[in-house]
N, C-alpha and C positions, 0 to 999 in steps of 0.2 A: 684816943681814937678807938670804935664800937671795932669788932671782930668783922663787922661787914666790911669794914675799910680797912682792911689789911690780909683777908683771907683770897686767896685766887680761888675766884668765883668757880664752878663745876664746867669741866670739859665738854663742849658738845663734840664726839668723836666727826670725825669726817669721814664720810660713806665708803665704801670698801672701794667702789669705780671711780672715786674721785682721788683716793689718798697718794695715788703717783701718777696725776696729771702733769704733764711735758707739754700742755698746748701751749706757756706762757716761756720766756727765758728764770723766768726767776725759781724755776726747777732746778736750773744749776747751781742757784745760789745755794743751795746746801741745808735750807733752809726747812723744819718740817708745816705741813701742811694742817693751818690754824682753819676749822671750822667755825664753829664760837664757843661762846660762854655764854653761864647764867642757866635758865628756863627755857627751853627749845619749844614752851609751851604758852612762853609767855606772850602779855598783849601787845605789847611794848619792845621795838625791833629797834636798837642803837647803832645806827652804821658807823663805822672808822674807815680811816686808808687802809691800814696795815696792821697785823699783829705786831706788838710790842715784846720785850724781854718778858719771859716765860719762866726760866730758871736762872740762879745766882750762875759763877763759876763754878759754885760746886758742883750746881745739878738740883740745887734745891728750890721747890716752889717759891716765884720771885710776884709781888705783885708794885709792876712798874709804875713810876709817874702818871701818866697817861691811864691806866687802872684802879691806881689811888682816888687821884682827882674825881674821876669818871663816879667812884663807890661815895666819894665823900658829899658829891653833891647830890644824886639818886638819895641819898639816907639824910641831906638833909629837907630834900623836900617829900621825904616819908614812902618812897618806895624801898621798896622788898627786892632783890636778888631773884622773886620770884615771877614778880611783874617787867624782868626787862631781860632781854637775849642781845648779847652785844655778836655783829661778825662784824665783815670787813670787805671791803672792795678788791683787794690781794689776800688771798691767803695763805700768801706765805708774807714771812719778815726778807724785806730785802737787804741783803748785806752790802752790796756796791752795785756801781754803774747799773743801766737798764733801760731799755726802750718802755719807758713811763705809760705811753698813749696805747700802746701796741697789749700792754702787760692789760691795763688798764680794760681796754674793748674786751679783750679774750674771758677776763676773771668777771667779768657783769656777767658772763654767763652761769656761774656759780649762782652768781646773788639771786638771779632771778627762780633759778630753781628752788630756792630755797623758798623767794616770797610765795612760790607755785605752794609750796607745801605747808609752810608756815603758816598764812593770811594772820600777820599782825591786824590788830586794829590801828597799830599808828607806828611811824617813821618816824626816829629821830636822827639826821645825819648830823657829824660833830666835825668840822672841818671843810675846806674849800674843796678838799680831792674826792673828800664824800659827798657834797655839795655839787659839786660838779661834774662827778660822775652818775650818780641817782637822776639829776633833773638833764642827761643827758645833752649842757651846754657849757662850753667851755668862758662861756662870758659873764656868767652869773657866779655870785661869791657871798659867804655870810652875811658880810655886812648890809650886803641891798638886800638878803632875805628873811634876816633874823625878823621876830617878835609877831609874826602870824604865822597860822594853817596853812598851808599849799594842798593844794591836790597833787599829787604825780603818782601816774600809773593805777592810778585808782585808790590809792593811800592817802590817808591823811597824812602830810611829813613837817614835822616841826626842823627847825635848824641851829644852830650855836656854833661858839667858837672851839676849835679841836682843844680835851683837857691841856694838851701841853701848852698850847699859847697862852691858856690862860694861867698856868705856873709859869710861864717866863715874862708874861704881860699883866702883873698881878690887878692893873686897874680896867683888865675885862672880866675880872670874877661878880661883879655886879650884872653884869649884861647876862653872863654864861646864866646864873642865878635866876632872873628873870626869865631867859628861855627854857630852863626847867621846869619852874612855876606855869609857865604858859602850856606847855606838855601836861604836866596834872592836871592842868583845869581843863583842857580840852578831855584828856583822857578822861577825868571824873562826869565831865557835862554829857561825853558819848557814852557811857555808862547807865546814864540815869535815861536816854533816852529809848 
């Protein structure tokens, strides 16, 4: 495995007004407050649910399943750490129980800030909770969205299955692969235009 798929990608700090946010319950959880990773500059915006393990037990730079996965597939369809910003719909990791929906409304207000500031050229969400919190409907899910372009919110948004499903469902790493591919080639086609 390349240094890119084992290295925890570079910290995007979270904003000085944001870093002890109590709008959601999952301030209680104890939990600190994940901005993202990667290129804060990048074209390429990678949504999740939630931050995943960060550091081991000891306290050392951990880079989880879900960030494995996530680095092994970006390198293998040839992007850079430089072309992708991964955050998240929660920015915190939740450690138990929680009003899901509630956490959920309140933290899209993070995201959106950041699209304000960001402007990716393209969306990738990875997962149903991403998936369905981005396209703003609870009825819609990978599966009916994978393998084209969407527009939402004025973004180009591609979709795939979240890295863990595809390490515990090893026979959606073909699918996951393809909506990679389709991401490059959109990315690369709006490039040339």
């Amino acid at each position: 495995m390349s240094d890119f798929c084992s290295t925890p990608w570079p910290e995007d700090p979270t904003p000085d007004n944001q870093i002890k946010c109590k709008d959601c319950a999952l301030y209680e959880h104890g939990s600190r407050m994940i901005w993202g990773e990667g290129n804060p500059e990048a074209p390429i915006m990678i949504i999740l649910d939630n931050p995943g393990a960060r550091e081991d037990r000891d306290g050392n730079p951990f880079v989880c399943g879900t960030r494995q996965t996530l680095q092994e597939a970006a390198h293998e369809v040839g992007l850079s750490v430089n072309d992708l910003y991964v955050t998240f719909i929660l920015k915190r990791k939740p450690v138990r129980k929680y009003d899901k929906e509630d956490a959920r409304r309140i933290c899209m207000r993070h995201l959106y800030r950041q699209l304000k500031a960001k402007q990716p050229d393209l969306i990738f969400c990875l997962g149903n909770v991403s998936v369905q919190s981005f396209f703003q409907d609870t009825e819609v899910d990978v599966k009916s969205l994978r393998g084209k372009v969407h527009e939402v919110k004025g973004y180009p948004t591609a979709v795939a299955y979240h890295p863990l499903a595809v390490r515990r469902r090893p026979n959606l790493r073909s699918l996951f692969m393809e909506d990679w591919k389709l991401l490059v080639d959109h990315y690369h086609k709006y490039n040339k235009e």
